[in-house]
DSSP file (Angstrom, degrees, kcal/mol; ACC not computed):
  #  RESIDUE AA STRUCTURE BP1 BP2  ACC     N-H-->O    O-->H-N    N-H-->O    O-->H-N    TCO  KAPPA ALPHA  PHI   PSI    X-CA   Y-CA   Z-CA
    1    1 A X              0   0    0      0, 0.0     5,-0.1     0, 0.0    62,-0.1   0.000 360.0 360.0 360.0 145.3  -11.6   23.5  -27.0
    2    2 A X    >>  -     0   0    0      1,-0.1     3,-1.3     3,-0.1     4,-0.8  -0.327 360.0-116.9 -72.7 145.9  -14.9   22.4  -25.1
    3    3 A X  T >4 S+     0   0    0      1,-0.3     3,-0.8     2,-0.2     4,-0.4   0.844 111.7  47.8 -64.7 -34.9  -14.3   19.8  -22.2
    4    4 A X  T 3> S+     0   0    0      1,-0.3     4,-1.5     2,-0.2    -1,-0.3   0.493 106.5  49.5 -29.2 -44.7  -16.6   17.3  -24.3
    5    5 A X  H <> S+     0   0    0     -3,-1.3     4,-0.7     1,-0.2    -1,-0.3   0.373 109.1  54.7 -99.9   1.7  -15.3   17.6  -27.4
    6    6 A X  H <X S+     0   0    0     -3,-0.8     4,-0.7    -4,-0.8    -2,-0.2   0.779 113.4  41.5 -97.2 -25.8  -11.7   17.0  -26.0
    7    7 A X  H  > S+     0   0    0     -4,-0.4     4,-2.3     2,-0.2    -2,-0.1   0.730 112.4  59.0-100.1 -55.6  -12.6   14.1  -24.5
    8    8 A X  H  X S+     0   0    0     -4,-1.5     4,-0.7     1,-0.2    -2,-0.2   0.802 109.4  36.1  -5.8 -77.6  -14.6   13.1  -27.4
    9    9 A X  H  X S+     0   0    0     -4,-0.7     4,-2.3     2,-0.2     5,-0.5   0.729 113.0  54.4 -96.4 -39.9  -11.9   13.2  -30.2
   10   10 A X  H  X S+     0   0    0     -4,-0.7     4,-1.5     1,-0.2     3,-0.2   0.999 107.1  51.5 -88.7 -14.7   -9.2   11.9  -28.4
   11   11 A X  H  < S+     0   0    0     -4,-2.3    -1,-0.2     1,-0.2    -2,-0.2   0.859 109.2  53.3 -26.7 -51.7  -11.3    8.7  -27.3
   12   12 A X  H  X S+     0   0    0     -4,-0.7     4,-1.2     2,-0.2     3,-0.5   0.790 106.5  49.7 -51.5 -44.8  -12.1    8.3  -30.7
   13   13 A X  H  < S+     0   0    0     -4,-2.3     7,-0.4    -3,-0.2    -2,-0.2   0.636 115.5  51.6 -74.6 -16.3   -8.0    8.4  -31.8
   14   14 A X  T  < S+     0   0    0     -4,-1.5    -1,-0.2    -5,-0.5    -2,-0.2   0.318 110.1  38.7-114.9  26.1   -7.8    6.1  -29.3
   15   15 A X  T  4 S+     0   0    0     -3,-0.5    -2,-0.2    22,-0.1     4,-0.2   0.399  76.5 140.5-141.0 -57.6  -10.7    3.3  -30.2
   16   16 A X     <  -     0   0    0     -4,-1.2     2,-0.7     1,-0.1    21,-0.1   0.250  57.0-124.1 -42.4 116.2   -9.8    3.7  -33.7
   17   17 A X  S    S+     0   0    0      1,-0.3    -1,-0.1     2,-0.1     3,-0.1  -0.690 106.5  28.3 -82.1  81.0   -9.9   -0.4  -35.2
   18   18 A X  S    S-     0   0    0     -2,-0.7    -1,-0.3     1,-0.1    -2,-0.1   0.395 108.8-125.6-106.8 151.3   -7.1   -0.5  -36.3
   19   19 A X        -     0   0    0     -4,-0.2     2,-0.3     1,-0.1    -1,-0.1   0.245  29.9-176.6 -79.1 161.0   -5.2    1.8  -34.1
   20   20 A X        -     0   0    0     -7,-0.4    -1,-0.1    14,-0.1    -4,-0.1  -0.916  31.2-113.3-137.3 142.1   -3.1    4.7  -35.9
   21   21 A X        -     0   0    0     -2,-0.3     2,-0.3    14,-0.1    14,-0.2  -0.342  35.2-168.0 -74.6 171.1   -0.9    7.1  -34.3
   22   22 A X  E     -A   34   0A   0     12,-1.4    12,-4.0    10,-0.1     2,-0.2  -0.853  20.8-113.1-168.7 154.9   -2.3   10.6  -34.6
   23   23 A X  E     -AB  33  68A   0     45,-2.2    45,-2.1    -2,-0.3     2,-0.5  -0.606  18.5-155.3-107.2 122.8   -0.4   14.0  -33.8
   24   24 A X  E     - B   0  67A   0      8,-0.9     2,-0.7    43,-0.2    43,-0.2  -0.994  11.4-164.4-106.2 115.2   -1.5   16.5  -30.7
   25   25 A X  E     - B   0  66A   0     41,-5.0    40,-1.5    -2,-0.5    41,-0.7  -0.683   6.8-155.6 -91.6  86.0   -0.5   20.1  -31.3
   26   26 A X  E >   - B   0  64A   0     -2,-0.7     3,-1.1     4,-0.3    38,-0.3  -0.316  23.8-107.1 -70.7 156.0   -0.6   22.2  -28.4
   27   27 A X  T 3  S+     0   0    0     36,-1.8    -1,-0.1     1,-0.3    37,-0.1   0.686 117.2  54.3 -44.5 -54.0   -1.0   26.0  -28.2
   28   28 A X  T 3  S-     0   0    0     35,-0.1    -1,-0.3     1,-0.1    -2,-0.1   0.197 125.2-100.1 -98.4  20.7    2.4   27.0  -27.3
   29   29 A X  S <  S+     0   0    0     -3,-1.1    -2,-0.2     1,-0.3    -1,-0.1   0.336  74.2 140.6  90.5   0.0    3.7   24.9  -30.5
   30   30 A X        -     0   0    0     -4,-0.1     2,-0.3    -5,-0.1    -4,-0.3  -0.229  34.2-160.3 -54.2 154.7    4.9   21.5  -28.8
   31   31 A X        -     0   0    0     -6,-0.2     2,-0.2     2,-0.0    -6,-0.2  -0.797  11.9-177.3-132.5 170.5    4.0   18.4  -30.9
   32   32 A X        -     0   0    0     -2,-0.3    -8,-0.9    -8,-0.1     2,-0.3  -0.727  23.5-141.3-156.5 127.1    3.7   14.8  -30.0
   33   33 A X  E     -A   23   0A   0    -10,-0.2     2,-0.5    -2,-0.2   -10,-0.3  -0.707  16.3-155.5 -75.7 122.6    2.9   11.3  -31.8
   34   34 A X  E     +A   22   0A   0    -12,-4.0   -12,-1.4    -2,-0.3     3,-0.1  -0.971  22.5 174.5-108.6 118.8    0.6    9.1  -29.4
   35   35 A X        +     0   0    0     -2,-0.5     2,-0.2   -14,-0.2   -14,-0.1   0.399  58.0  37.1 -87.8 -14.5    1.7    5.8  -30.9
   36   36 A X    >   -     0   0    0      1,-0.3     3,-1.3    -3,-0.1     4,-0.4  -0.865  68.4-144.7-149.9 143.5    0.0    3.4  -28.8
   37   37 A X  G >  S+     0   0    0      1,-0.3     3,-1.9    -2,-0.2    -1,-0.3   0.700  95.8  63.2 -41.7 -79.4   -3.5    3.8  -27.2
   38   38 A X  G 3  S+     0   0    0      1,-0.4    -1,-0.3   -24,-0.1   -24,-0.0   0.560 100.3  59.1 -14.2 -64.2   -2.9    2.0  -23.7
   39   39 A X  G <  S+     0   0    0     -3,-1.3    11,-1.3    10,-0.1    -1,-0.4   0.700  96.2  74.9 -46.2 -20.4   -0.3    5.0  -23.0
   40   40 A X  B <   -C   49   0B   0     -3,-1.9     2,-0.2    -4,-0.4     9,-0.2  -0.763  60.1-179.3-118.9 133.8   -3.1    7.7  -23.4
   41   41 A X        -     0   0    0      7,-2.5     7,-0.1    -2,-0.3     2,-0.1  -0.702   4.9-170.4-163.9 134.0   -5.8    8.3  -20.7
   42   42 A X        +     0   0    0     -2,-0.2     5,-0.1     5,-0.2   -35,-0.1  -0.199  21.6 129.2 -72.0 149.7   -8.8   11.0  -20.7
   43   43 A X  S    S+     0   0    0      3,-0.3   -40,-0.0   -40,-0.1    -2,-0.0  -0.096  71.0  13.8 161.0 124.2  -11.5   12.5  -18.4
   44   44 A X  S    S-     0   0    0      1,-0.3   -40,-0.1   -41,-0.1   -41,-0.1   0.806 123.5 -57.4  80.9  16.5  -12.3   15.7  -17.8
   45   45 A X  S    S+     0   0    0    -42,-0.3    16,-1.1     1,-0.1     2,-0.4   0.559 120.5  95.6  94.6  18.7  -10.8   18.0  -20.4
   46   46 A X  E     + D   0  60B   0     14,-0.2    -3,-0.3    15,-0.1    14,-0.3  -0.976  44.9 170.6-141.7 155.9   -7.2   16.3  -19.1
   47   47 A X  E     - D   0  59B   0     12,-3.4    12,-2.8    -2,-0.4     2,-0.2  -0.830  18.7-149.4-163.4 170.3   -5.4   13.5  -20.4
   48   48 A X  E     - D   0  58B   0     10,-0.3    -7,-2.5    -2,-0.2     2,-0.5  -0.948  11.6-166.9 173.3  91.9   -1.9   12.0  -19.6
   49   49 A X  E     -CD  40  57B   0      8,-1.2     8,-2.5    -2,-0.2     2,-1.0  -0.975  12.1-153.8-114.4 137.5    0.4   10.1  -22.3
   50   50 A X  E     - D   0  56B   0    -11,-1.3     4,-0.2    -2,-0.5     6,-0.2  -0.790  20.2-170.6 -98.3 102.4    3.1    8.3  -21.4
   51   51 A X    >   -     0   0    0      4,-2.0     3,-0.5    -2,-1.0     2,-0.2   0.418  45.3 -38.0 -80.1-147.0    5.4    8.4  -24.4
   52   52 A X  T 3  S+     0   0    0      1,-0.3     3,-0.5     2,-0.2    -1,-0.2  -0.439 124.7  19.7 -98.2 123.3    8.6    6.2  -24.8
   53   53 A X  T 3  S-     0   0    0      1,-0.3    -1,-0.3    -2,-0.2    -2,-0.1   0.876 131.4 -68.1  58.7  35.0   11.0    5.5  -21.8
   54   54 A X  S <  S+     0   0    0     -3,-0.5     2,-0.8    -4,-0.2    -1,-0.3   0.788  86.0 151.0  72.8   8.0    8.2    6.4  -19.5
   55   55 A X        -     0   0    0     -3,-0.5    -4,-2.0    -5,-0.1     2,-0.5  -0.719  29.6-151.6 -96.9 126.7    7.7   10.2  -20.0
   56   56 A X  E     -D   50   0B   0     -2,-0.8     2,-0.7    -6,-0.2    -6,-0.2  -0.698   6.5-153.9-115.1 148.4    4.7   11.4  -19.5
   57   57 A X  E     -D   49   0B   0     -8,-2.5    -8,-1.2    -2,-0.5     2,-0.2  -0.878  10.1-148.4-106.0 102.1    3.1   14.5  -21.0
   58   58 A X  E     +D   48   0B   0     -2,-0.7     2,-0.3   -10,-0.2   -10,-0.3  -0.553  24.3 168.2 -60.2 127.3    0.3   16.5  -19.3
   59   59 A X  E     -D   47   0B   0    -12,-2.8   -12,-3.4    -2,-0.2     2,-0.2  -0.870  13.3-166.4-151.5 152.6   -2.5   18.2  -21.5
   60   60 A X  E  >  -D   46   0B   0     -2,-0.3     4,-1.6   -14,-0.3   -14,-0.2  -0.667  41.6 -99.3-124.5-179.8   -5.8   19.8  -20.9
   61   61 A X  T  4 S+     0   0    0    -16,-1.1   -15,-0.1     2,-0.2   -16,-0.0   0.784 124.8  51.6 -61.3 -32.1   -8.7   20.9  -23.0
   62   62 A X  T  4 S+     0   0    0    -17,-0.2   -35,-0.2     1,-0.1    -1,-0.2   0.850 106.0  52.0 -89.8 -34.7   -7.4   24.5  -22.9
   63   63 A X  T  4 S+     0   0    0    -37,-0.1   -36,-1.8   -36,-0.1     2,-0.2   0.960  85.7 101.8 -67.4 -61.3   -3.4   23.6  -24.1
   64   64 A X  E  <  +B   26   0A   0     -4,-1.6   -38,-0.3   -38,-0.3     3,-0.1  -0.203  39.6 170.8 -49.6  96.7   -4.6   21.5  -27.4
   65   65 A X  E    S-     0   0A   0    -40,-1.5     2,-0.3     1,-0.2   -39,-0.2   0.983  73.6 -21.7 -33.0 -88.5   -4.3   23.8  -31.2
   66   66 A X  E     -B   25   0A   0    -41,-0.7   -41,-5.0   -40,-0.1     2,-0.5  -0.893  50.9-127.5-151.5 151.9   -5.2   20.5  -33.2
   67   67 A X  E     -B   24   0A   0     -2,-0.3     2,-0.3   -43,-0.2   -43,-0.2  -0.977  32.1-150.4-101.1 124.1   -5.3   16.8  -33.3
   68   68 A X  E     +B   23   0A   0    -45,-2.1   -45,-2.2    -2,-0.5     2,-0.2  -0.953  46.3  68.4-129.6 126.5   -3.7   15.9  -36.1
   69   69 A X  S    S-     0   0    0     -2,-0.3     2,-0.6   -47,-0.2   -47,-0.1  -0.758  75.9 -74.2 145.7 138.8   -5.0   12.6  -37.9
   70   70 A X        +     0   0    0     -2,-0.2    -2,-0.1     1,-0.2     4,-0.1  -0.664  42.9 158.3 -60.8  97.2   -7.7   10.7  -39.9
   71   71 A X        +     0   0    0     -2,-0.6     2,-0.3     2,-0.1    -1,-0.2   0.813  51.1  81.4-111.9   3.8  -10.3    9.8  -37.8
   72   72 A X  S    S-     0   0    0      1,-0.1     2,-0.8     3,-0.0     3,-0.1  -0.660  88.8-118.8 -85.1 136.4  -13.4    9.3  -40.7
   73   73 A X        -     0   0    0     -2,-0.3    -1,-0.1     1,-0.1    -2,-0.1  -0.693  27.3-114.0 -78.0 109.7  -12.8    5.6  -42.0
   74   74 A X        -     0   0    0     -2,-0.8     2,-0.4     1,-0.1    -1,-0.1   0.195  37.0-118.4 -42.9 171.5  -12.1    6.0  -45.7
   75   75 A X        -     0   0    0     -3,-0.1     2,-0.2     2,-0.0    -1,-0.1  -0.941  23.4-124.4-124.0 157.2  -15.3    4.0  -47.6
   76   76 A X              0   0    0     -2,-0.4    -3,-0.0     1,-0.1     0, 0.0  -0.517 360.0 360.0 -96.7 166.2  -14.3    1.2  -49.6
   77   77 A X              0   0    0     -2,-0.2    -1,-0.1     0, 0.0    -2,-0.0   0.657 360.0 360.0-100.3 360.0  -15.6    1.3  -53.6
């Protein structure tokens, strides 16, 4: 994934009003919930969550399969 667009999207999951957890699937088949935004921080294709009881999980631009998650706001009728 392009350093831009990684930085991009996960900004986005992490802005979203009001917040939702959302899924990263990394390359070598690891998963993770980020469940609250604060924990998560980007720049420069590498980003740094610190899950639950203070563990933190290192990702780049290159490690990331898929973000998994809504991020288009459903439209209301």
């Amino acid at each position: 994934m392009e350093v831009d667009n990684f930085d991009r999207t996960l900004n986005a999951f992490k802005k979203r009003q009001p917040f939702r957890p959302f899924t990263i699937a990394l390359v070598n088949g690891d998963r993770f919930e980020v469940d609250f935004p604060d924990a998560l921080l980007v720049r420069d294709g590498v980003a740094v969550y610190i899950a639950a009881g203070g563990i933190p999980v290192i990702f780049d631009h290159e490690g990331v399969n898929q973000f998994i998650g809504e991020l288009i706001e459903p439209k209301g009728n």
